[in-house]
Each structure stands twice: as C-alpha cells, then as structure tokens.
TILUM-200323 format. One record per residue (C-alpha): residue number from 0; chain; x negated, y negated, z. Coordinates in steps of 0.2 Angstrom, whole numbers, plus 5000, padded with zeros to 4 digits. Layout:
N
num_chaine_c1_c2_c3
NUM_A_X_Y_Z
...
//
This chain:
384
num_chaine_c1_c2_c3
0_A_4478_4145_5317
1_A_4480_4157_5303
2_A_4460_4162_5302
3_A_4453_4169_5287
4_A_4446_4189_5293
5_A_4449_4196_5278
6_A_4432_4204_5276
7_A_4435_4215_5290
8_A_4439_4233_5285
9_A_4455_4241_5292
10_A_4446_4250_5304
11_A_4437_4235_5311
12_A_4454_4224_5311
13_A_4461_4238_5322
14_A_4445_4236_5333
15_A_4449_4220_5336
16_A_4467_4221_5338
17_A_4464_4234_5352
18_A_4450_4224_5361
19_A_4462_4208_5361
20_A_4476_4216_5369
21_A_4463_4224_5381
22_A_4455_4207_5386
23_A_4473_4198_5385
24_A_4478_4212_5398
25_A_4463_4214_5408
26_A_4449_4202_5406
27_A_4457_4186_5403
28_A_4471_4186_5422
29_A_4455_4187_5431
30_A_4444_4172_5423
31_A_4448_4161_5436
32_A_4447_4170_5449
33_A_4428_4175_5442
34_A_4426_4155_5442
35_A_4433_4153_5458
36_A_4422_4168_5465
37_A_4405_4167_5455
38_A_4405_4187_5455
39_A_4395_4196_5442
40_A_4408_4204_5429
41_A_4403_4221_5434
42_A_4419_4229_5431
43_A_4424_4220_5417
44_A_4410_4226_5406
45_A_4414_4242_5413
46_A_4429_4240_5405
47_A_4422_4233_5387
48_A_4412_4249_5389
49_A_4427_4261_5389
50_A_4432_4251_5373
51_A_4415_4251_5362
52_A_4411_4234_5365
53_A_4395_4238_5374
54_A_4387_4244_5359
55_A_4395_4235_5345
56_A_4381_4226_5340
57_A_4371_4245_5335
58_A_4373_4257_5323
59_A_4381_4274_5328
60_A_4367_4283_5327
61_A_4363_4278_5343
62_A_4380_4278_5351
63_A_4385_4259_5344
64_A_4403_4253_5335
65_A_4394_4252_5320
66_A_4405_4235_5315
67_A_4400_4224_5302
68_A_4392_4208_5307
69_A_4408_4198_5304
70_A_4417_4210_5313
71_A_4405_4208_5329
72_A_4408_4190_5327
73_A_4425_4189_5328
74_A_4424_4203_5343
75_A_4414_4191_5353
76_A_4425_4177_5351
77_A_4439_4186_5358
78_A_4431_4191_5372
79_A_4424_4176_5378
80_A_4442_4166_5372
81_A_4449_4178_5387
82_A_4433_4176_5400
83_A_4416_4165_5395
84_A_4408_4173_5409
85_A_4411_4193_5402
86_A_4405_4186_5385
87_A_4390_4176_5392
88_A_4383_4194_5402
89_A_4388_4205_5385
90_A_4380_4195_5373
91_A_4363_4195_5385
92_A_4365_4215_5384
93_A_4364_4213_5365
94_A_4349_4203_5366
95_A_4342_4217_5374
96_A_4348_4229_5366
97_A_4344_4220_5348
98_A_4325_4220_5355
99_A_4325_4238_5356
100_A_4333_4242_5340
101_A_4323_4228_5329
102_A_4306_4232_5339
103_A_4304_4249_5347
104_A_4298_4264_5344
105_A_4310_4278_5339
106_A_4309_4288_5357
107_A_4312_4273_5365
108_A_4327_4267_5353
109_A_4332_4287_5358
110_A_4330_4284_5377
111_A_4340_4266_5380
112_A_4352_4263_5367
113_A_4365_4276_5370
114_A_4366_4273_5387
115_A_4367_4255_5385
116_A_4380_4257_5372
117_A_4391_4267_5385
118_A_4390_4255_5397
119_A_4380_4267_5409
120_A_4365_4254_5408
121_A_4366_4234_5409
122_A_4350_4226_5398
123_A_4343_4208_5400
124_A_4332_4198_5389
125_A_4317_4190_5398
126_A_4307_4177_5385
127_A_4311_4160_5393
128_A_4297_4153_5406
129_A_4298_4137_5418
130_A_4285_4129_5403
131_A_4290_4138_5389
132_A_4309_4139_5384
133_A_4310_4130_5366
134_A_4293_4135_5362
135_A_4291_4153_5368
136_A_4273_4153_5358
137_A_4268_4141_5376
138_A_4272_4157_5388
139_A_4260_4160_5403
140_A_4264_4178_5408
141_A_4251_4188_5403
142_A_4251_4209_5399
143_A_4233_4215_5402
144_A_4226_4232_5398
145_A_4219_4245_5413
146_A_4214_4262_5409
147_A_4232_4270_5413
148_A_4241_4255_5404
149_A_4247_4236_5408
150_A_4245_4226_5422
151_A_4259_4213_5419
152_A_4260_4195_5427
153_A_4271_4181_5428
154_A_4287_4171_5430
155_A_4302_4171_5419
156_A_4318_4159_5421
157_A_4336_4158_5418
158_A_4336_4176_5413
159_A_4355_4182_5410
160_A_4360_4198_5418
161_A_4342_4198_5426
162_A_4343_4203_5445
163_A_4359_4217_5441
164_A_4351_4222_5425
165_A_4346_4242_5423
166_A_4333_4235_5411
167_A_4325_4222_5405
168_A_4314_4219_5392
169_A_4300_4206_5395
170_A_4290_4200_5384
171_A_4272_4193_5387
172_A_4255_4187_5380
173_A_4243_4202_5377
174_A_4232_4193_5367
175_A_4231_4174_5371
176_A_4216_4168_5356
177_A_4230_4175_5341
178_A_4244_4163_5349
179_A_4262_4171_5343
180_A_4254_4184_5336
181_A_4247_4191_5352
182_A_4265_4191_5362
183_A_4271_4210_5365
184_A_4286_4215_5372
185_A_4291_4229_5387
186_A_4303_4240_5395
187_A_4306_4235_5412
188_A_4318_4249_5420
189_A_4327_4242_5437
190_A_4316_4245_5454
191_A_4300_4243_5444
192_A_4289_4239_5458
193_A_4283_4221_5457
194_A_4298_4215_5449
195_A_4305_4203_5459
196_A_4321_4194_5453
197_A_4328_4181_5466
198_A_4346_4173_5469
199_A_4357_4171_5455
200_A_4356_4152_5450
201_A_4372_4140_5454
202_A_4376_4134_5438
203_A_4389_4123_5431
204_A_4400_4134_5421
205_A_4398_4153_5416
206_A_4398_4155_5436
207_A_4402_4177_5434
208_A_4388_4178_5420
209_A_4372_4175_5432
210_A_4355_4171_5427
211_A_4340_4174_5438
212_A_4323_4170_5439
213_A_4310_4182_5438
214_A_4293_4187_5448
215_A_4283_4199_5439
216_A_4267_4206_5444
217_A_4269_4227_5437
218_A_4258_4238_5433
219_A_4267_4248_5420
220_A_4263_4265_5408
221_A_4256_4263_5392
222_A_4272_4268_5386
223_A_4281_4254_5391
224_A_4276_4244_5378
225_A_4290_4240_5365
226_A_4283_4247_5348
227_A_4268_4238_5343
228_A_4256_4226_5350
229_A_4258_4209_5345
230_A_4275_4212_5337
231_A_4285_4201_5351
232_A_4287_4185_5343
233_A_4293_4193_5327
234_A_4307_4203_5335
235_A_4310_4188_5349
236_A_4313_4177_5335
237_A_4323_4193_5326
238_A_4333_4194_5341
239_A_4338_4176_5341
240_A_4344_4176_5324
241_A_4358_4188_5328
242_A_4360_4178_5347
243_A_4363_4163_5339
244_A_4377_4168_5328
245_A_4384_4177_5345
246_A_4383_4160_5354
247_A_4393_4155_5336
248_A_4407_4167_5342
249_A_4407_4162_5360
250_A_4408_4143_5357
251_A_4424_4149_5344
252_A_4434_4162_5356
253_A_4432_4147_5368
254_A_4437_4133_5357
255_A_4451_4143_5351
256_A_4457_4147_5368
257_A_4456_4127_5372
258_A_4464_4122_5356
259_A_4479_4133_5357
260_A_4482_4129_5376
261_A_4481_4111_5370
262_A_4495_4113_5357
263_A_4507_4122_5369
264_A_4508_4108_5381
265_A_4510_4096_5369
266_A_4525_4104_5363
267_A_4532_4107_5381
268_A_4525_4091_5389
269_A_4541_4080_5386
270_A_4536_4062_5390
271_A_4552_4047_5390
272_A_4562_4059_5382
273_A_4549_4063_5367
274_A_4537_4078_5368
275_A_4518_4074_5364
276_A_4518_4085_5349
277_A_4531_4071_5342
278_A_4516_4057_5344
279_A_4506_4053_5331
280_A_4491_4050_5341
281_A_4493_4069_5350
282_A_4496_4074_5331
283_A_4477_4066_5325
284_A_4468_4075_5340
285_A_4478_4091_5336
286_A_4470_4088_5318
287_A_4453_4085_5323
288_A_4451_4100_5334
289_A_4459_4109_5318
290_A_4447_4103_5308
291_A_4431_4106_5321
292_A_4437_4123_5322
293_A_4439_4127_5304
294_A_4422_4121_5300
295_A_4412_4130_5313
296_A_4420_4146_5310
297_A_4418_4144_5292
298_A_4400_4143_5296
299_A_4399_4155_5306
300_A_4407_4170_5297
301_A_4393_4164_5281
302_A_4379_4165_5294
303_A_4388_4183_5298
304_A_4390_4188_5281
305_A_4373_4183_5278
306_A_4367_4194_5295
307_A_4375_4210_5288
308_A_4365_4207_5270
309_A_4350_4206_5277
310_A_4354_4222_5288
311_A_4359_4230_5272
312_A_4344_4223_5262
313_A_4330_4216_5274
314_A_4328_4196_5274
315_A_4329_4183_5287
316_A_4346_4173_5289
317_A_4337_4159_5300
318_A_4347_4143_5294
319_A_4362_4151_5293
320_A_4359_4158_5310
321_A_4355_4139_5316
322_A_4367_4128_5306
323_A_4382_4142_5316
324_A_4375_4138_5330
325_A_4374_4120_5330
326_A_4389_4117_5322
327_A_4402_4130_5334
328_A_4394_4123_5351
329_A_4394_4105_5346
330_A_4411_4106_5339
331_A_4417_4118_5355
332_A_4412_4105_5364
333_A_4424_4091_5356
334_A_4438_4102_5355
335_A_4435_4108_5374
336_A_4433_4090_5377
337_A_4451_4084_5368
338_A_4461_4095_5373
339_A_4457_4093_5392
340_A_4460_4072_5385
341_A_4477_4078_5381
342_A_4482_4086_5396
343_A_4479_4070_5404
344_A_4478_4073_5424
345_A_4483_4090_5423
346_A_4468_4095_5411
347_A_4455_4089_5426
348_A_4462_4099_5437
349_A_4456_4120_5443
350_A_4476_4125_5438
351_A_4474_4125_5419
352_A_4461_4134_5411
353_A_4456_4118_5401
354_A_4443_4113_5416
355_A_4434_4130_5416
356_A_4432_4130_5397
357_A_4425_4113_5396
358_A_4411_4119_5412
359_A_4409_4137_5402
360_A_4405_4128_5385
361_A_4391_4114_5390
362_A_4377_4129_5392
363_A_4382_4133_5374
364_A_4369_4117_5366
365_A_4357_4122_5377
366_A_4352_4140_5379
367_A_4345_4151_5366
368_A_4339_4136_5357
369_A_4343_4118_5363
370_A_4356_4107_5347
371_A_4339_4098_5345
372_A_4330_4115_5340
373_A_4342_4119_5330
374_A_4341_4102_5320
375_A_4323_4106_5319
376_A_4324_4122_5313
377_A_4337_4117_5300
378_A_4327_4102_5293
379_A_4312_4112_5290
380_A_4321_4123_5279
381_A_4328_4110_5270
382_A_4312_4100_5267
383_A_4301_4116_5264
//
C-alpha cells in the first residue's frame, strides 16, 4: 500500500530505506528458522546494532539515532514485518532504556545508555508480577533500606529479554502506605547476586523473543536506585506511553507482512482457470484488510506525532498512545487472521509465513496493557 510517511525527514527516509533492505536481507530468511528453533535473536540485534536501531528510541547525546517518533514507528514496523521475534526483544530494550532516559539520574543516563545504544549491552523491563500485571500499583516486591543501601525482594514474570539481559531495570515498593507513589525503580546489572531468572517460557508465538521469570532477593548500592524515590509509577507509566505505540508498530510491520503475502497468492493462486484476485469475495477480504490497515496506521502515526510534541513540549499522550494500541493489535489480528482464510490449506500450514504471523500477533492484545486496559484507559479520558 502506498503509506503516507511524508513527515519523515530525508535523512530519516533513508534510515529506513537502509534498515529494510538490511532486514529483507538479513533478518527476515531467518524468521522461520528462529520459530522453528526458539533461539534468542542474539545475532540479529547484533546486527540492528551495527545499523542504529538499538538506540533509535534516544537522543544522540547519549549515542541514539535521534529519529522522530514517527520515524521510530515506521522503523519498528519494518523490523518486526521481517521477524516479530527481533522486534519483540528490541522494543523490550527500549522499555528499558526509555526508563533510564525518562527516570534517571544524569550519571546513570551517562553509564547505560551509550552502550545500550551500541548494542554492547541488552536491557530488560521488570514491572509485571504473578498478581500484578494490569495493575502494577498491586505489586509485592518490596525495596527496603539498610545502612549501605537496598535489600530487594521478590518475583517478577513474563519479563522480555530477562534471563540474557546485561540489565534490567526493576522496579519495586519502597514505600507501601503512599501506594503508586511509593514504587522506585533500580538498575540490575547481569550476575547481580540474588537475581535469579529461570527458563525461558514456551510461548505460542514470538518463540526467539524470550520472556522469563524472575527471583529476586539483592542487596544492592545505594546507587542503584533509578533517580528518585517514589518516581516509578510515573516513569513506568511514561515508559508505557512510548511502548504502546511501539506495540502499534509491531502489530503494523506484521499486518503488512500478512496482507501483502495475502494479495500475492491471490494473484498467482489460479483456481478453474480464474486466479482469486478475479473473485469478488477474495476482492472484499483484500479490502477489509486494507481498510484495517489504513485505520490503525492512521492512528498510530497521530499517537506518534502526538509522542514527538510532547518530547518537544512536555505533556502526556496517554489516549493516543491507547487508542494506537487497541486499534493496530486488534486490527493485526483480523488481517493476520484473513489472510491465513485466504490461503486456504496452505495458510495453516509451517511453509508460509502466514502461520507464524498469526502465532507472533496474539501476544500483541495482551501484554503491555491487555485490549480491555486499553478500553479503560480510553473511556476515562473520554468521560473525564
């Protein structure tokens, strides 16, 4: 589809242009194979490294892309239309990352955030417990003074990137009687001893993007804490502003992928001498995914537009954040879901890519805020 990324600067369209030639090239042959396997994408993030993609969410002051917000979105989208599982571990980086850059202190910002825009070192994102994933003001694990710092306790789950991470930020109660207002966040560096992380979970879809749960009982420096006490939930929530347009991107470079694979076998799929494309009924599912698509990305690039204001200007870009969200991974899904339709047989089975897509996407209204969040968070806005 002739997609409208006209707000994207001529440096920022080469950008792209370089990074989908790189994941067409690179990435996307080895999807299956990543399926088939369930290995961690190690050496594709190295490679998304080499190209800037590690750090394209940070400002080049600290060694990022520094791209616009709309160009990060359309960035994402083509690497997780070549391999969902690449996208799914880079995006949990930028969760990370994102924490330190919204929440830390300046020599902490100094310490991480070069080297994780590199590539040199891999962050994960720790908020979701076992009893508090949709409602991170319900967590357990608890940060308590000592006299040479914190003593840190608890269990995290589903945590992207967790167990091959270099580090992680976690973020925990320090102060349970001012409920959000008493979460901090921390800097976890790899081999922190009491950080436990244990097999990576067998998951649906997304099967070379592996999530982990987490055992932590750490005794950390005082330093460790991320900025100021009691700021957590403010940068969490932050965080999953920018996250939820990335999952925006995800569910679009997927949806796309799905869509355009759709309309190439109904043009070569000839069926009593007629090819699909020619049927009427293909033609009104070819629509309908066009129309999904359109209306999700249209959505998404405001919620982006809207992102790079507000880094420009300060505000919040909650709803647009949410309604992005919503709408790309519940559209995703339709399109995924037709196209395989479309490929009849064929579409069900591991030798198109259809199969995989449709596994990769079901996560997408889920995590990061469950479709039924979403709908919250966009009806409060509306009746407020």
């Amino acid at each position: 589809m002739n997609d409208d990324w006209t707000m994207l600067s001529d440096e920022e369209r080469l950008f792209c242009e370089v990074l989908g030639r790189l994941c067409a090239e690179r990435i996307a042959p080895r999807a299956g194979e990543t399926d088939e396997t369930a290995a961690f994408v190690h050496e594709q993030l190295g490679l998304l490294g080499e190209a800037g993609m590690m750090g394209a969410n940070l400002p080049e002051e600290y060694g990022g892309s520094g791209i616009s917000a709309p160009a990060l979105l359309r960035a994402v989208a083509i690497v997780a239309g070549a391999c969902g599982s690449t996208a799914s571990a880079l995006t949990a980086h930028y969760l990370a990352t994102d924490s330190i850059l919204l929440g830390g202190t300046e020599a902490q910002k100094r310490e991480w955030l070069p080297r994780a825009a590199s590539g040199e070192a891999l962050g994960a994102f720790a908020l979701t417990e076992p009893t508090a994933g949709s409602d991170p003001a319900d967590m357990k694990t608890r940060a308590r003074r000592t006299e040479t710092g914190w003593h840190v306790t608890g269990a995290k789950c589903f945590i992207s990137n967790g167990g091959v991470a270099d580090f992680i930020v976690l973020y925990a109660v320090t102060d349970p009687e001012k409920a959000h207002r008493g979460i901090s966040a921390f800097i976890l560096p790899a081999g922190t001893p009491g950080l436990e992380a244990g097999p990576a979970e067998r998951t649906m879809g997304l099967k070379g993007g592996h999530v982990f749960t987490l055992n932590v009982d750490c005794h950390l420096p005082a330093d460790a804490l991320l900025g100021e006490e009691g700021r957590g939930f403010r940068t969490a929530m932050q965080v999953l502003d920018n996250g939820r347009i990335e999952v925006a991107a995800q569910c679009l470079g997927m949806a796309e992928a799905a869509m355009t694979a759709a309309i190439a076998y109904a043009r070569e799929r000839v069926i009593g001498g007629q090819p699909l494309s020619d049927r009427q009924g293909i033609r009104w599912m070819i629509a309908d995914m066009g129309v999904a698509y359109r209306s999700a990305l249209l959505l998404a690039q405001d919620a982006a537009r809207q992102r790079q204001q507000a880094h420009e200007r300060g505000g919040r870009f909650s709803l647009a954040s949410s309604m992005a969200k919503l709408a790309a991974s519940e559209a995703a899904g339709r399109i995924a879901d037709t196209a395989l339709q479309l490929h009849g047989g064929y579409g069900f089975t591991r030798d198109f890519p259809i199969e995989r897509i449709n596994r990769d996407l079901r996560i997408m209204r889920i995590y990061e805020g469950s479709s039924e969040i979403q709908r919250n968070i966009i009806s409060g806005n509306m009746l407020a």
